[in-house]
C-alpha positions as CSV (number, residue, x, y, z in Angstrom):
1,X,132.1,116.8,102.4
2,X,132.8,113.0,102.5
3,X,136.4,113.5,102.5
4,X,136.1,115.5,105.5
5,X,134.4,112.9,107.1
6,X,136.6,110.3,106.6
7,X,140.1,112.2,108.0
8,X,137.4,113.0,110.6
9,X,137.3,109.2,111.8
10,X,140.3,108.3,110.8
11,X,142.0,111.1,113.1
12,X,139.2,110.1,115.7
13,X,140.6,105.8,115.6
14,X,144.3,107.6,115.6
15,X,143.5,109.2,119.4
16,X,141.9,107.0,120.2
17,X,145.0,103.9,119.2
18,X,147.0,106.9,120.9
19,X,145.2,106.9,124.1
20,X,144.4,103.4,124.4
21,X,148.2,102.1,123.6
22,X,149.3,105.0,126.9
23,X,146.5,103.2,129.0
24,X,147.5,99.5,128.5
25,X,151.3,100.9,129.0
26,X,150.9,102.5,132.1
27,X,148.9,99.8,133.5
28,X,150.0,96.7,132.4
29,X,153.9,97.1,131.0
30,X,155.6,99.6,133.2
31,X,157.7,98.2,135.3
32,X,157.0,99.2,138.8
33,X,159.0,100.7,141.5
34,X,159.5,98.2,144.5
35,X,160.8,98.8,147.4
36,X,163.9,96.6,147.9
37,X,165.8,97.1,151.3
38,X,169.4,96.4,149.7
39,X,170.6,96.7,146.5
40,X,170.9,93.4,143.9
41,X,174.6,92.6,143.8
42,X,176.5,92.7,140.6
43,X,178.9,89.8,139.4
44,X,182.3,91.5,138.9
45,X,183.5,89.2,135.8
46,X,186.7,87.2,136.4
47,X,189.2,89.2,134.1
48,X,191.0,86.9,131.2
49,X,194.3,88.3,129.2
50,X,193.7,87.8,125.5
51,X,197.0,86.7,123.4
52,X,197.7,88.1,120.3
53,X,200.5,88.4,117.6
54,X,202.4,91.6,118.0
55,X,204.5,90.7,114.7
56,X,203.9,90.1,111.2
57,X,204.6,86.4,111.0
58,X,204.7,84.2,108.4
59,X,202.3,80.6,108.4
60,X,204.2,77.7,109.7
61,X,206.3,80.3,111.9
62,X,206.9,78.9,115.8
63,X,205.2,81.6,117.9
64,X,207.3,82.3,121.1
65,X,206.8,84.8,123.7
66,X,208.8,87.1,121.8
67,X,205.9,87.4,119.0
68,X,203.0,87.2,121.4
69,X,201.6,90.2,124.0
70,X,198.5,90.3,126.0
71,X,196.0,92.7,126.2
């Protein structure tokens, strides 16, 4: 009978956690819809070329733009 009562309260602080973490969420963190007349614009990044080795190359070798692509 005490075990019963104790999984009893414990499910009982559980809902109520449950219920009480929903409540503060729905109040207090949810973001809320706003009503914006234009969108926000988006930076378009500036685009950079990466170099890079397209050849097995030795160290100490003199990379030309024979060796080197972009990407």
């Amino acid at each position: 009978m005490r075990r019963g009562r104790v999984f009893l309260y414990l499910s009982l602080i559980l809902v109520l956690l449950v219920a009480g973490g929903y409540l503060l969420y729905t109040n207090f963190l949810s973001p809320t819809a706003g009503s914006s007349d234009a969108p926000a614009e988006v930076a378009i990044p500036d685009r950079v070329d990466i170099v890079v080795i397209t050849q097995k190359a030795p160290r100490g070798t003199v990379l030309d733009e024979t060796v080197l692509g972009l990407i």
